[in-house]
Each structure stands twice: as C-alpha cells, then as structure tokens.
N, C-alpha and C positions, 0 to 999 in steps of 0.2 A: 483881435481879442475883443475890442470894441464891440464889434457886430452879435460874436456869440452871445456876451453880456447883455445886450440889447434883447436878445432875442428870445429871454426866456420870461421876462414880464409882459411879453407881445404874447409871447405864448397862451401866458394863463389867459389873460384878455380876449383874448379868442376863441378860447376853450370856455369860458364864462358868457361868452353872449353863443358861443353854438351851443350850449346846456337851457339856456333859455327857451330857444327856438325848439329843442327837442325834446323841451319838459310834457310839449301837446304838438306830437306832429300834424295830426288831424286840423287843429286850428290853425298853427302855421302854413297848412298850405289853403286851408282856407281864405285864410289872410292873402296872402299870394294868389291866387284866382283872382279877387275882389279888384285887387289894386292894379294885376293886370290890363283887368274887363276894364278897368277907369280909365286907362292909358289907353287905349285902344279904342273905345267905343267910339273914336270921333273922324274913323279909318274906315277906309271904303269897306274893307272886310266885318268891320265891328260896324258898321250900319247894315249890311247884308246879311249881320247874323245875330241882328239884334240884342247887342252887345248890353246896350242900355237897361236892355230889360231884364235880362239874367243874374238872379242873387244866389244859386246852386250849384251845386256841382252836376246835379241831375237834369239840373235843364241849360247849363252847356254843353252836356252830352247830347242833349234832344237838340238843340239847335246847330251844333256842330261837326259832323262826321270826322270819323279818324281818315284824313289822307295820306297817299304817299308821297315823295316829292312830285313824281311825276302827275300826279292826280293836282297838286295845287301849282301846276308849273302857267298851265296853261294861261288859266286868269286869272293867276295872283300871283304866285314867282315873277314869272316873265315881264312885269310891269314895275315892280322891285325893281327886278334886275335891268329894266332899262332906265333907270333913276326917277320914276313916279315915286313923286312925294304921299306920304299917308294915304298908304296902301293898306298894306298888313302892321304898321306903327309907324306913331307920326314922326313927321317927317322922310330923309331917307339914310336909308346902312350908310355905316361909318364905310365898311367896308364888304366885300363878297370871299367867304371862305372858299374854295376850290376843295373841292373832295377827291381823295385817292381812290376810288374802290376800282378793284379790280375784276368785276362783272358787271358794270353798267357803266353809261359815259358818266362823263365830266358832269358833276353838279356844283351849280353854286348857291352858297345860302349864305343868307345877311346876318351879319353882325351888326350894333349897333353901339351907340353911345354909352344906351345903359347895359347891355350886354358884356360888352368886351371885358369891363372890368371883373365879372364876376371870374369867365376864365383865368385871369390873372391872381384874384383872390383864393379858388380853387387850387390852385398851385403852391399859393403861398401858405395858406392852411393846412393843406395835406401837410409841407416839412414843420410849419407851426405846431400841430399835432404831432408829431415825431419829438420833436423836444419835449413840449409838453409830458409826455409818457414815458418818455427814457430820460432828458434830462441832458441829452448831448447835444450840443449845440457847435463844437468847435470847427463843424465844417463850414461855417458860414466866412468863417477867415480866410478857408483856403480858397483854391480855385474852385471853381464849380463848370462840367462843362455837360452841355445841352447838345443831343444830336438830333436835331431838327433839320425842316424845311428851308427850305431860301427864304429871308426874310426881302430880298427883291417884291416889286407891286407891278404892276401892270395897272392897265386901265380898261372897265366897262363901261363904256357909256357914264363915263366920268370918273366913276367909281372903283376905289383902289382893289385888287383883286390878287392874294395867296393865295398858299397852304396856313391853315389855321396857325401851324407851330412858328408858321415866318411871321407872319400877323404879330402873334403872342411875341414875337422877340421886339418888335418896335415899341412894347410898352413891359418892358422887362426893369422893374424899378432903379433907378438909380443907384444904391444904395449897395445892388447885389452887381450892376454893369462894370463895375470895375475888375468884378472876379471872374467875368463870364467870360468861356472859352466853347468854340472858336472866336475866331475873329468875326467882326463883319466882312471883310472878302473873302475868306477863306468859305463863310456859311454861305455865302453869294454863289459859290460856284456853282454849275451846274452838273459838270459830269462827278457820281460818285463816288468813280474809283481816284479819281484827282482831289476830292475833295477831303476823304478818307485819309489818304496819305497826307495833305497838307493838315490836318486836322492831330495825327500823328507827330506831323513836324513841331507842331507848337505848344502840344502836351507832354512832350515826353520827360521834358524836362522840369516839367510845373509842378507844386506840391499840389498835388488833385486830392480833393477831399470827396466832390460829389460828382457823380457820371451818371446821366439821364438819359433812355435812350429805349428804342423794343425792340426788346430782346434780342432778336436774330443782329440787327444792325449793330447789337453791342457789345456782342460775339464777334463780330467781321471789326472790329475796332480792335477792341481784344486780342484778336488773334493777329494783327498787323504789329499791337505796341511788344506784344513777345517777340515776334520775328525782327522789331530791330532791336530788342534788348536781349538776345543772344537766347532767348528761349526761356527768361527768368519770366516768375508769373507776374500778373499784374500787382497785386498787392505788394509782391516785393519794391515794382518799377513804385510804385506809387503807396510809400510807406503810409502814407494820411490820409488812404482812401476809404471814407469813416459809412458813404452811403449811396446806395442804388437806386435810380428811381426810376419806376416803367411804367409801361400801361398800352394798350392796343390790341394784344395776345396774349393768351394766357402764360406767366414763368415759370409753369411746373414742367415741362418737355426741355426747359433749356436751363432750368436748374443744375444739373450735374455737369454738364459741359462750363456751365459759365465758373461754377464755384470753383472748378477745379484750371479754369485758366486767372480765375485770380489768385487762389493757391491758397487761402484763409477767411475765415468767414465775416462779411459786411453784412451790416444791417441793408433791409430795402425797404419799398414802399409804393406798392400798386395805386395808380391812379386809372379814373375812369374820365375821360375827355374825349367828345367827339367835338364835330363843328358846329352841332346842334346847341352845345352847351358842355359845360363841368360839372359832371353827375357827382360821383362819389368821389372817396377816396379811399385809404387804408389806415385804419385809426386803432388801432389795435396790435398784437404783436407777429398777427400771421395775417395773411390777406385769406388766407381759408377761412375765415371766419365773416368773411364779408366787408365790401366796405359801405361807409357808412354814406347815405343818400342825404346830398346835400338840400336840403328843404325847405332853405331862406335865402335863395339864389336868384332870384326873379324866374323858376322855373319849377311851372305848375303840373307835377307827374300824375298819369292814369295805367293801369296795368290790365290789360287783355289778358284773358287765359290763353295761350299759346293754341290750347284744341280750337278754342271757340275762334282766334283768331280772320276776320274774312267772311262771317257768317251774319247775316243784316242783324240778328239778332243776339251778336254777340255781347257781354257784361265789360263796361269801365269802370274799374275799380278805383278806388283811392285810395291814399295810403291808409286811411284806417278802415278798407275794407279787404285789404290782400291780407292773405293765409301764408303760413309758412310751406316751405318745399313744394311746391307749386310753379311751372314755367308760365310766367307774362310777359305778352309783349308790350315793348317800353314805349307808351305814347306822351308825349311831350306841349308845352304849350309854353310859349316863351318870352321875354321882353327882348327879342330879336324880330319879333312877329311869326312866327310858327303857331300854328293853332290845330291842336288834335293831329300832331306829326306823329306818324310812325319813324320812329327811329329804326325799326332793322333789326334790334338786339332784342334779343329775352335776358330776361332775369329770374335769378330765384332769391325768397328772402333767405338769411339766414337766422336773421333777429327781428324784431318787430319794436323794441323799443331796448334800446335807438333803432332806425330803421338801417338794414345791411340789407345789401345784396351781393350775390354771383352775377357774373355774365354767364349765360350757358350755351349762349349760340348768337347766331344771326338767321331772321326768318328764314332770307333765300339760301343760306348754307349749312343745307343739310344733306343726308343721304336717305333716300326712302323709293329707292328704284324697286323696292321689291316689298314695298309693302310696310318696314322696320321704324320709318323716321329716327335714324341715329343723328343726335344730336351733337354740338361741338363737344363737349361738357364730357360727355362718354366716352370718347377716341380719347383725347387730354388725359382724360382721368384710365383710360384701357392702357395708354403709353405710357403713364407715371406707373402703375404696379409693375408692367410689363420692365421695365428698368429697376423697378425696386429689387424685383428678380435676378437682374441681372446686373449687380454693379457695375462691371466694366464697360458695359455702354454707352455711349456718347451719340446722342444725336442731334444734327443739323437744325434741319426744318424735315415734314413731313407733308405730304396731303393724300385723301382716302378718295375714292372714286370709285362705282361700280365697273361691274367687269358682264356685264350681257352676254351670254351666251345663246344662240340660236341653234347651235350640234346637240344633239343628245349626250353626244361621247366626251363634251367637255363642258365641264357644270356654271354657272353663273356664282361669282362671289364678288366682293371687296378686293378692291386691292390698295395696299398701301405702299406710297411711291415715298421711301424713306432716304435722307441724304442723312451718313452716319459719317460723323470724326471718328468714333472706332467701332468696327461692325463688331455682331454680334458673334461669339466663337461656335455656335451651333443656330445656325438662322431657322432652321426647323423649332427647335424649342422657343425661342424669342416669340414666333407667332403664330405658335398654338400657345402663348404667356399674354399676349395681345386678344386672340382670339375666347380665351377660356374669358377674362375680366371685361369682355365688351359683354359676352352673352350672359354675365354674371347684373348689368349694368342694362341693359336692354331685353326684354322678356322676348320681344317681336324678334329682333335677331335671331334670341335662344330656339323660338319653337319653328323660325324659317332654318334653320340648319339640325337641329332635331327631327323634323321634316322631311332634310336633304333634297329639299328647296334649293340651297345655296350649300355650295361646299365651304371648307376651312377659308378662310383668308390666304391672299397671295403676297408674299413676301417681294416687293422690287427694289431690291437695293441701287441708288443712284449714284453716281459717280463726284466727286469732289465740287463744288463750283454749282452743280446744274440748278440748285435754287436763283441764286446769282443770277445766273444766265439767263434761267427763263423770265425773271422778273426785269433785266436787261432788255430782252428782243419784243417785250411787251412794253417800253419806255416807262420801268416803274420803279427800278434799279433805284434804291436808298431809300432816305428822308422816313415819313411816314408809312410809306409801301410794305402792303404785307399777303404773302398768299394765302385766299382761303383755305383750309383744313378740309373741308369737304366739300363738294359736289354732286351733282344728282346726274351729272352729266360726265364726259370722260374731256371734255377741251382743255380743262389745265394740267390732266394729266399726260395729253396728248405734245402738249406742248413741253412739258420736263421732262419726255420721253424724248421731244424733237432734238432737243438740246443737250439732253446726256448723253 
C-alpha cells in the first residue's frame, strides 16, 4: 500500500521535469550535444574529431560520420572492449552489453557510469507515466515479475559482460527487489525450458500484479501457467494482474492469442530499449500512437531518411528538422561513448510535439528480393487486418521470406512461414486477406503482382513448437531472443522448415 501511495507524487514529479525538457525539444537536445562534446572532448575519439571545436549540430555531422558497429569496431570498439581507458568517454565501461541478434555475431557495447542509470530510469518513467495518466498504481504492491536475461557477468578483459536485461536486474532499485520475481537463481539458469518451468514454480502462487516480457516469450509462460492450472486463463490464475509491459516486437500479431490466454483485458505498456540506450516509451493510452522519445537522457538523436540512407550525401536530421510519416534511420550519439551510431532501426514520427515515434523496421530486415522493399511495419500491420478478418485466428510467431523462382512454370513470390495456435478455417482466404492489405500497404508489391512479376503469396503453415526450435538449434532459445520477421534471403526460413 505503502509503495502505490508513494508512487503517484513521484509520478507528477516526473512528469513536470519531462514537460520541461519537452517544452523545446530542439533546445533540449541541443543542450545534450553540448554537454556530451564536453565530456568526451578529452577522449582519443573527441580529439580525433575535434570535439573542442564543435558548437553545432551541422558541423558534428561534418566532422563525424555515421558508423556501424562494425565500422567503429576496429579502432575504437575494440580498444574499449579491451579496457583502454578514455577512448570513446573517459575513463572505462561500467560494463559490456552483449547483443542478441540473430543475423550477425555477438556484439559488445559499453555501458557506462553515466549511462546505466538512464536505462533504469527509462524503465521507471515509462510505469511513472502510466500512473501519472490512469492513476493506478496498486501494482506496485504486488509482485512484479521480469522475463529477462541472466543476470550472471562474465569477464572482458576485466570488464563485467551480459545481456543488457541481466545488467539492468543488478541495479533494479531496491525499493521494487523485494517484489521482483524470479528469483536470482532461477533467472541465473541457463537452459529456458528449466528456467520457464522454475519461473512457473514460483509464480504460480504469487499475487502477480505486473509481467514484463516480448511477447512471444510471454505467451510460452502463459501458456505453461494455464497448463498447470488446469487450463483456467491467466487473469483468473492471477486475479491482480493489473499490467503488461513489453517492447522488442511489435504486440499487434500477438495481441489476440495473448488477451485471450489471459481471458480479460490488462492494461499494457510498450517500451523502446535497446543496448544502445532507452529510447522511448508509451505514454499515452495506445502505443499506436507512438511512444514518446526520450530527449534528456544523455542521448543525442539524428534521423536519416531510410531512402537516402548509405548515400555520402545523405541528410542528418534533428529533431527539429524530421517531418511526420517519413522512415529514419535512427542514429544515435551517447554518454556510453557511441558517436553517429547506426542503431539498425527506422522510425516514423507520429507527433512532433511531444516528439513520438513507430519503430517500422530494421535496416537489414527487410524484403526487396524483387524490387518491393517490404518493410517490418507492413507484414505487422498486413497480419493485424488479415486477423481482423478473421477473428478466430490465433497466431504464434511468423517470418516472410522470398521464394526465387528460376522455372517459368512456377512463379517467384513471398512466402510466409506462419506458426498458428489456431489455424485458419479456409487458408486460401486468410492469404489472399494478407496478400490484398500488404499490396494495399506497399504500391511496389501492388504493381510487382499486377505485373505477374510475382504470384499471390504462399501460405506455410508450421507445425506446433517450430519457432522454439529453431530459435533452440541456433542457441537463442529465451531471454531477449527474437526471430526476424523478414529476410531478403531464404536461411531462417530454411532453418524452421529444417525443424518443422
């Protein structure tokens, strides 16, 4: 009771100094640049790119290129990462985030002193904001549990080394550790299907108020606490379960599976966190509407046009030069030491003040084998109508992949490789219902099959388990782990076909 009480005059307080900062976002990240360049100018990389000298945003665009990781791995990551002091900011990382993706290796990127906190505060603000605007706060009493990484460390060359969400649980405030479920050894484990079931073991009986988690993994939880409680939904098991909080993938594809295993409707609450930083969050009463970009976080945003992306002569925008409905790609500059980072993701605005965004993809995950560039954003949004259509559908996970054809006698399309809890009662209709809304959604699509370019889409319906599996025999099984959505290539298809 305590804690809820607490928690709604933190609230306004936090909502009055983030009203501040977004009275002039333009200045506030100016601000942020400034203070950045100060902190840094005394770092091999702020000497090398003449940090001292730069009072603009225009001319650390000219003295700074946008890199990738692997573009800044060489001579600047890798001297981080072997514990060189004031390199990319002074001193060295608290510690090294380990990245999940599941199309390139293992990357690590620094967190730092002044860093770390902000993810923490990102966290805390996103549910601060939730009270704030509804007013509820009672979940702060009950349990609260988090389906993350290991919080276990390793060592780099001194330096402590997760997954960002295991990180985040060593500085998890006090205040809330009391509530927090799992355990530490149970979130230690390693294998997921053990870890799952003990994580089951110790909730089942707890009055659970909040469950954190993406999506698909909080479906595979979901679906384990029904099967020991005789098949009742979750909201029954867990009369006080008041709020949902995700973020990684999008929750419109796992929307109807999830509501209908909890069996009554929860509030939720999209976040936006990568390793790089705590971007946004959901501040408002639908995440369709964007979440709102965190702008006085020690992280200084630039936004690429998605076309011009790659092109020496492409534009850095700032926030007060991006346009609404527009794809950017999200470059980054941070008090972790990242400078002109490509983060991977595009974004669209939704609002401009306060500033909102969509995520609508990731650069390398797209489809454009034939010309189309289908974006994440599209298939999401093809698969939510395409269900709208069809209430009684339920599905898993999905991913889209071309389909090359080299015969005349058999056409080149899409195929989508879908795992359904209930398939669809006429699979013909379902994906001409997919296929009508992607080409409604995509013009290039429209006129590559108008064309007869590319035939209808192909329907693969997979077998129980086969997300699981493949994301298993690729050692990615749980925690943060997620398959991409689309490909330009047929290898993750190849492989949930191996394993279906």
């Amino acid at each position: 009771m305590l804690k809820s009480l607490l928690a709604r005059p933190l609230a306004a307080f936090v909502h009055a100094r983030r009203a501040r900062a977004l009275a002039d976002p333009a200045a506030t990240q100016r601000r942020v640049l400034a203070e950045l360049l100060r902190r840094a100018r005394d770092t091999a990389f702020g000497r090398a790119h003449g940090f001292a000298r730069i009072r603009t945003a225009r001319e650390f665009a000219q003295a700074v290129p946008v890199r990738t990781y692997e573009e800044l791995l060489p001579d600047w990551l890798a001297r981080t990462q072997r514990g060189e002091a004031d390199v990319l900011w002074p001193g060295r990382p608290a510690y090294l985030a380990q990245t999940s993706g599941t199309t390139a290796g293992t990357k690590l990127l620094p967190l730092t002193r002044e860093s770390v906190p902000h993810h923490i505060a990102g966290a805390r603000d996103a549910l601060l904001a939730y009270v704030y605007r509804t007013g509820r706060a009672r979940f702060f009493d009950g349990r609260l549990m988090f389906l993350s990484g290991s919080p276990a460390l390793e060592r780099h060359h001194g330096i402590p080394v997760g997954r960002l969400s295991g990180i985040v649980n060593h500085h998890v405030p006090a205040v809330l550790r009391a509530n927090q479920l799992p355990t530490d050894a149970t979130n230690r484990l390693d294998d997921w299907e053990t870890k799952l079931d003990r994580i089951v073991d110790e909730t089942l009986s707890q009055p659970m108020t909040l469950i954190s988690g993406i999506p698909p993994w909080a479906q595979m939880y979901f679906d384990r606490v029904r099967a020991r409680a005789g098949g009742r939904p979750v909201g029954e098991v867990f009369p006080k379960f008041q709020l949902f909080v995700y973020g990684g993938v999008s929750f419109a594809p796992y929307r109807a599976k999830l509501e209908e295993s909890i069996g009554r409707k929860v509030d939720s609450v999209e976040l936006f966190p990568a390793s790089e930083g705590f971007f946004a969050f959901q501040d408002t009463d639908s995440a369709a509407e964007g979440l709102l970009l965190l702008i006085d976080s020690g992280i200084f945003y630039e936004f690429v046009p998605a076309a011009e992306y790659g092109r020496p002569d492409a534009r850095r925008l700032t926030i007060g030069e991006v346009s609404l409905n527009e794809n950017y790609a999200l470059v980054v500059s941070t008090n972790a030491g990242l400078w002109a980072y490509s983060v991977g993701d595009t974004v669209r605005f939704t609002s401009l003040a306060p500033p909102r965004v969509i995520v609508t993809g990731r650069l390398k995950h797209f489809l454009s084998a034939f010309g189309e560039h289908v974006i994440g954003e599209e298939v999401e949004a093809a698969l939510s109508a395409a269900l709208a259509r069809h209430p009684d559908v339920r599905v898993v996970e999905f991913h889209v992949a071309p389909r090359v054809s080299a015969r005349p006698d058999e056409p080149s399309r899409h195929e989508w490789l879908i795992e359904f809890a209930t398939p669809p009662a006429d699979p013909a209709a379902f994906a001409a219902a997919l296929d009508y809304d992607l080409r409604h959604r995509n013009h290039y699509y429209d006129d590559l099959l108008s064309g007869n370019i590319l035939a209808p889409l192909l329907l693969t319906p997979l077998p129980a388990g086969a997300f699981q599996r493949y994301m298993a025999s690729i050692g990615k099984l749980g925690g943060q782990n997620k398959t991409p959505r689309l490909a330009n290539d047929r290898g993750v298809a190849t492989g949930l076909l191996g394993v279906g």
